[in-house]
KEVOFI-776113 format. One record per residue (C-alpha): residue number from 1; residue in one letter; chain; y negated, z negated, x. Coordinates in nm, 3 decimals. Example, Ala and Ser with C-alpha at 12.3 -4.5 7.8 and 13.67 -1.06 7.14 Angstrom:
BEGIN
PABA,1,a,A,0.450,-0.780,1.230 .
PABA,2,s,A,0.106,-0.714,1.367 .
END
This chain:
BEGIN
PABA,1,x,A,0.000,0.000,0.000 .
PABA,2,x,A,-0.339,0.100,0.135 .
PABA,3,x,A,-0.574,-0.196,0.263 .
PABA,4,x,A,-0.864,-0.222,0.017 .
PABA,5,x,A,-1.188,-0.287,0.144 .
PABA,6,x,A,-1.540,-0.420,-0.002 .
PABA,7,x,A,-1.837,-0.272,0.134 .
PABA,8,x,A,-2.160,-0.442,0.088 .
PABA,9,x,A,-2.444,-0.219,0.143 .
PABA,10,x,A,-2.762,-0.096,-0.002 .
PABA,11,x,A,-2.857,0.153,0.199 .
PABA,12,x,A,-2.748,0.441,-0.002 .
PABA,13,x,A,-2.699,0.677,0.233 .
PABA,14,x,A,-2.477,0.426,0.461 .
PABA,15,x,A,-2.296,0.345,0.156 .
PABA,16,x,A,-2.204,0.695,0.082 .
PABA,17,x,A,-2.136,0.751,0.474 .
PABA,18,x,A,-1.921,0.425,0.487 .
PABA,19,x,A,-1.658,0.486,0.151 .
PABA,20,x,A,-1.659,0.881,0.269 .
PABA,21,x,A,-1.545,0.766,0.594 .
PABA,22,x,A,-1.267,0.494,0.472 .
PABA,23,x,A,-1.113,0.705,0.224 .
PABA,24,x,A,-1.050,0.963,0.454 .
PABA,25,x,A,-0.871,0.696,0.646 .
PABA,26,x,A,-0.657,0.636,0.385 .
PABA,27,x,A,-0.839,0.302,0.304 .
PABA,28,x,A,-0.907,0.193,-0.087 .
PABA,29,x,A,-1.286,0.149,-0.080 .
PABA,30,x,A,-1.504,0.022,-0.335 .
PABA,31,x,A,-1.858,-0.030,-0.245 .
PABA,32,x,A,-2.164,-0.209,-0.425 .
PABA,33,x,A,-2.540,-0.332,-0.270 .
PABA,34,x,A,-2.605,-0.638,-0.282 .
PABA,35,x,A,-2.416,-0.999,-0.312 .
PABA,36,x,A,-2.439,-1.070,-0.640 .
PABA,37,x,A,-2.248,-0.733,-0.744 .
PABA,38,x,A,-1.980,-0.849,-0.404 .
PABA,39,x,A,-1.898,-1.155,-0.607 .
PABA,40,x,A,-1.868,-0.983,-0.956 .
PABA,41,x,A,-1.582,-0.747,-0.738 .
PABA,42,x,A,-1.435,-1.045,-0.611 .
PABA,43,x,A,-1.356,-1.217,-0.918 .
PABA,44,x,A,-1.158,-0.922,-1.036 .
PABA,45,x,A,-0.966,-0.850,-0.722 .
PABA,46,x,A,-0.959,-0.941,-0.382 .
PABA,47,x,A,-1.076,-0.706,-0.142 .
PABA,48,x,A,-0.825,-0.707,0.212 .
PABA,49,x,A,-1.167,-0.733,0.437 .
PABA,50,x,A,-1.530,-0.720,0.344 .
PABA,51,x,A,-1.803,-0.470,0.499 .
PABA,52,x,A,-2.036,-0.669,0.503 .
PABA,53,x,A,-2.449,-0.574,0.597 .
PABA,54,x,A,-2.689,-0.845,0.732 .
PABA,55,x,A,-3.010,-0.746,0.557 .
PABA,56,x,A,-2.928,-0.732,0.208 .
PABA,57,x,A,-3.156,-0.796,-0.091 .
PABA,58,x,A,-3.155,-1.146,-0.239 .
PABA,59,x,A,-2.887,-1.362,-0.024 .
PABA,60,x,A,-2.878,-1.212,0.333 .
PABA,61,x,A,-2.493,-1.115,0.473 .
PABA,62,x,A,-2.515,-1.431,0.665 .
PABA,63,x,A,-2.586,-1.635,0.379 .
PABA,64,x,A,-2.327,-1.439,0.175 .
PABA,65,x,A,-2.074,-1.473,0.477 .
PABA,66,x,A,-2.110,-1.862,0.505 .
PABA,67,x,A,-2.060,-1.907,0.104 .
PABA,68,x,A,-1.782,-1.667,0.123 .
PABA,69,x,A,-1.600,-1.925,0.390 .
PABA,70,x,A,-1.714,-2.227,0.161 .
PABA,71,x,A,-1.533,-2.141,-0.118 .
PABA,72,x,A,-1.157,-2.172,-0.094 .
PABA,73,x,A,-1.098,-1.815,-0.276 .
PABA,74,x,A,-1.233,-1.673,-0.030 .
PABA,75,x,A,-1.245,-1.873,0.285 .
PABA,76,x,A,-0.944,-1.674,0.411 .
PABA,77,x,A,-1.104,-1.317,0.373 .
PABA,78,x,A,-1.168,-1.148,0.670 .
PABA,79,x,A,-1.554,-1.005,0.703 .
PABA,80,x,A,-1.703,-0.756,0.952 .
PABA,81,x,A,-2.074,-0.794,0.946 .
PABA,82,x,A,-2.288,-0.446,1.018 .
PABA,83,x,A,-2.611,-0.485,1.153 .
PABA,84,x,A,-2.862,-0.304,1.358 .
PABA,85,x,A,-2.895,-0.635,1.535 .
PABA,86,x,A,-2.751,-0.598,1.840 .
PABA,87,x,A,-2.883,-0.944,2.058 .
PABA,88,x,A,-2.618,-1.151,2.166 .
PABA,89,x,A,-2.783,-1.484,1.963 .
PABA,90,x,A,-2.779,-1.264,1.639 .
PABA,91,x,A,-2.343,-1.140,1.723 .
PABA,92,x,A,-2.317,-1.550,1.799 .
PABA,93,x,A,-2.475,-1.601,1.457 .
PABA,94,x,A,-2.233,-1.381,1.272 .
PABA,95,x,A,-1.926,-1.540,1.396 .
PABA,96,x,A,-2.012,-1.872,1.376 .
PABA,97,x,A,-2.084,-1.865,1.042 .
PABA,98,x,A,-1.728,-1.703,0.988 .
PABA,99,x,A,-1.740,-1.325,1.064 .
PABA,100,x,A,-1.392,-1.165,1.223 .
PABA,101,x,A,-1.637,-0.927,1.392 .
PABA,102,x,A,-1.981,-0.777,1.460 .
PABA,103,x,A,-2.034,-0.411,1.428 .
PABA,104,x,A,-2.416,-0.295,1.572 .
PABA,105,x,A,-2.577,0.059,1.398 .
PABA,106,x,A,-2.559,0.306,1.476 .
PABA,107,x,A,-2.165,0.325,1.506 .
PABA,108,x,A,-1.923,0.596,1.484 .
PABA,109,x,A,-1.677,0.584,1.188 .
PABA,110,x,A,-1.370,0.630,1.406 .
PABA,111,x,A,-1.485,0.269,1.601 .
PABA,112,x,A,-1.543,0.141,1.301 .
PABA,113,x,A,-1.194,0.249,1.122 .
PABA,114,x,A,-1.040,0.133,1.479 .
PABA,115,x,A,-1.218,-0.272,1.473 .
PABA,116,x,A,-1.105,-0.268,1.090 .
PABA,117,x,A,-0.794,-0.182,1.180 .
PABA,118,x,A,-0.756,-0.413,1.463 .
PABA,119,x,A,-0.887,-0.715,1.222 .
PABA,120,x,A,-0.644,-0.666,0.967 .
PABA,121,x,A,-0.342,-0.674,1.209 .
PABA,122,x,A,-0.487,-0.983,1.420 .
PABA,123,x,A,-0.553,-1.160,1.027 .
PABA,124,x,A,-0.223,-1.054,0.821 .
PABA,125,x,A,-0.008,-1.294,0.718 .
PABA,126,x,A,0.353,-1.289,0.838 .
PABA,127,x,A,0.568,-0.966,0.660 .
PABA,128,x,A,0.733,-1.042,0.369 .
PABA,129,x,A,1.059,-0.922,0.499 .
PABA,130,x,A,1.037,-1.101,0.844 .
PABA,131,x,A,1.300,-1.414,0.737 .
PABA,132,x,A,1.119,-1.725,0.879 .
PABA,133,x,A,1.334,-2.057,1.007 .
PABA,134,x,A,1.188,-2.400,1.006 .
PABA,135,x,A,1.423,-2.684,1.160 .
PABA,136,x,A,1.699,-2.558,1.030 .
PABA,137,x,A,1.609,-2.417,0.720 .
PABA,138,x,A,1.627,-2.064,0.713 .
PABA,139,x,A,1.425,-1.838,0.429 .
PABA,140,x,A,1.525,-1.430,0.396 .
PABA,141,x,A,1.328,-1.213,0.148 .
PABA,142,x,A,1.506,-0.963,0.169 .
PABA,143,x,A,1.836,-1.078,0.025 .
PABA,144,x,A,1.634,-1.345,-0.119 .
PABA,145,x,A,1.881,-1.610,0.032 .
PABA,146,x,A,1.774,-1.963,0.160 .
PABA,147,x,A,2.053,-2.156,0.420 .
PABA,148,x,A,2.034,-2.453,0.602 .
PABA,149,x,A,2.300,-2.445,0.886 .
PABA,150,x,A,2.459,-2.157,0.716 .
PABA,151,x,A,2.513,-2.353,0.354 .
PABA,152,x,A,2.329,-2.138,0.056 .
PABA,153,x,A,2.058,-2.335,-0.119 .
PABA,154,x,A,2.011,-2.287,-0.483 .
PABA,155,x,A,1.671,-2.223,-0.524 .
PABA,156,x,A,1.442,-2.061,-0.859 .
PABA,157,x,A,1.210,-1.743,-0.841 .
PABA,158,x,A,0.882,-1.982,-0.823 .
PABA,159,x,A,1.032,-2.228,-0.577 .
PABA,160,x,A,1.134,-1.911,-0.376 .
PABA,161,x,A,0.785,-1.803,-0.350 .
PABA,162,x,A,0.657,-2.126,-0.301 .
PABA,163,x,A,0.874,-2.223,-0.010 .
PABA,164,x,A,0.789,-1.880,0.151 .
PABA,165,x,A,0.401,-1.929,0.127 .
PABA,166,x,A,0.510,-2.284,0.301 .
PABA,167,x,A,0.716,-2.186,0.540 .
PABA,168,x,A,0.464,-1.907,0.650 .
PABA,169,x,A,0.143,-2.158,0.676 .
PABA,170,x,A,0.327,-2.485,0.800 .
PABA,171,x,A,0.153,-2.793,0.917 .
PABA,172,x,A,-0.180,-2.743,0.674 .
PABA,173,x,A,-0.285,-2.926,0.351 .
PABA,174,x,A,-0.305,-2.747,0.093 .
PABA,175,x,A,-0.481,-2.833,-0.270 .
PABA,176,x,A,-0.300,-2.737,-0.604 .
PABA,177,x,A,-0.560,-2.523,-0.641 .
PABA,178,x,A,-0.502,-2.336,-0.338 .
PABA,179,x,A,-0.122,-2.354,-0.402 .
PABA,180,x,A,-0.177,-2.207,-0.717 .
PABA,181,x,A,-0.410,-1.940,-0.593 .
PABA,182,x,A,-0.170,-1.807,-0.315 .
PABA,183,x,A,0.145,-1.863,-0.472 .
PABA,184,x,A,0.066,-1.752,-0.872 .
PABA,185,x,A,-0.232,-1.582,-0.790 .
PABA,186,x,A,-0.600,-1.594,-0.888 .
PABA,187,x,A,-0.585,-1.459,-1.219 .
PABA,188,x,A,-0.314,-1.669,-1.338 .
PABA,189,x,A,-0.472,-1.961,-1.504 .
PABA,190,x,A,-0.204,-2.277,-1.552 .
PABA,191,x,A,-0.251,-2.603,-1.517 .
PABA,192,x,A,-0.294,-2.773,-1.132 .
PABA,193,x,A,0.005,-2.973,-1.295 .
PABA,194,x,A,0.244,-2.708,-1.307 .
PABA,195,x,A,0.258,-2.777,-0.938 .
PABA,196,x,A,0.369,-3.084,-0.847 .
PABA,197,x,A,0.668,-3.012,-1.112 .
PABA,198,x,A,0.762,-2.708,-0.888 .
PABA,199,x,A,0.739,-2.944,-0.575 .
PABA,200,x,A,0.935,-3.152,-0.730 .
PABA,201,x,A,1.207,-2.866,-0.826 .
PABA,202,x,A,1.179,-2.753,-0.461 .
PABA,203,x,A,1.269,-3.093,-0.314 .
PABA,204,x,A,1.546,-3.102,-0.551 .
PABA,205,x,A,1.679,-2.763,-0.429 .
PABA,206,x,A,1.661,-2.853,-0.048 .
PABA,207,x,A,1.767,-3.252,-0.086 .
PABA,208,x,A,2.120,-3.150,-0.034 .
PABA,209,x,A,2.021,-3.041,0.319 .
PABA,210,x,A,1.762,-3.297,0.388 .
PABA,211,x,A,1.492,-3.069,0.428 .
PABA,212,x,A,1.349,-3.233,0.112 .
PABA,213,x,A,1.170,-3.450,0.348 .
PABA,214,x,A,0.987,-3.077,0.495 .
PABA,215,x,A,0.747,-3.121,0.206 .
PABA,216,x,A,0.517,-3.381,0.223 .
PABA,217,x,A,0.255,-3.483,-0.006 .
PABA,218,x,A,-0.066,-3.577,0.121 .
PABA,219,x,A,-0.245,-3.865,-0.097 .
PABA,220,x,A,-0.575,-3.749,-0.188 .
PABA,221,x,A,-0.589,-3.406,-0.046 .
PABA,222,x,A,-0.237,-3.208,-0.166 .
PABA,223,x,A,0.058,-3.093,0.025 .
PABA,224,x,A,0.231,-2.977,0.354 .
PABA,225,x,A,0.517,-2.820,0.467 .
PABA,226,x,A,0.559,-3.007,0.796 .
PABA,227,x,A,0.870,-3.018,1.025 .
PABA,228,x,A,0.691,-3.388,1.182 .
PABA,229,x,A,0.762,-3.713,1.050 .
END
């Protein structure tokens, strides 16, 4: 499936120049000019990266950029800011406030395509047919199969996809919000709840193993998948 990217612009021209240039590179592009219209985008879909320019009207792509890495929706999204600010304290500015990278104007599409590109490999998640093993516990996609020393684990379809996401990101908190984001998705809209019954079901499924003890809840903050005591 092609990557789909987000370009904010509102230089029309650059715009035009920018989703010409992507689409020919096999890229989904959709492309709006200003922030406010980037958010509306966002709440439908996702983008897979964000083109995003540094003088916009209304919020500038910095302050767009920091919100973006506020908000756990989108704190995960990878952003290339585009700017015809090319001092080193203005590139320092983009990536602390989040940016992946820091494209100066005027640029050639093909660099462009190629830094995309590079960002999206260097920020993808793990492949969901790579089978991941965690102290023991060993998760395939493809045959949709989870062992622990060799010994099939019954698991269900959510708990499945729930371990994965786990097993993929261990050691970090995460919310039920951000559980229910990743794993159900963002236009699902269930109860925070629903969760901790699912934990529950997944413990259940890998307590004849002992890796119940993988998942750990985290008082106050949500849970982890965590291999350390």
């Amino acid at each position: 499936m092609a990557a789909r990217i987000l370009v904010v612009e509102d230089d029309e021209a650059v715009r035009q120049m920018l989703t010409m240039a992507l689409r020919r590179s096999g890229f989904e592009v959709e492309a709006v000019e200003d922030g406010e219209l980037a958010r509306a985008v966002m709440l439908e879909r996702l983008p897979d990266l964000v083109l995003l320019d540094w003088m916009l009207p209304g919020a500038s792509g910095i302050e767009l950029a920091r919100s973006f890495k506020r908000d756990h929706h989108t704190r995960d999204l990878p952003i290339i800011m585009l700017t015809a600010r090319g001092e080193e304290a203005d590139r320092v500015r983009g990536l602390d406030v989040g940016a992946d990278d820091y494209v100066v104007k005027p640029f050639s599409p093909r660099e462009l395509v190629a830094r995309i590109k590079a960002v999206l490999r260097r920020t993808a998640p793990t492949t969901s047919e790579e089978p991941v093993e965690v102290d023991g516990l060993r998760l395939d996609p493809v045959s949709h199969r989870v062992t622990a020393g060799g010994t099939s684990l019954e698991i269900g379809p959510t708990e499945f996809r729930l371990l994965h996401f786990f097993m993929t990101h261990p050691e970090r908190v995460f919310s039920r919000g951000q559980l229910l984001d990743n794993v159900w998705g963002t236009n699902v809209y269930i109860e925070e709840r629903t969760v901790d019954v699912h934990i529950r079901r997944l413990r259940q499924s890998l307590a004849p193993s002992g890796h119940d003890r993988l998942v750990q809840t985290v008082r106050g903050a949500g849970y982890r998948f965590s291999a350390q005591g």
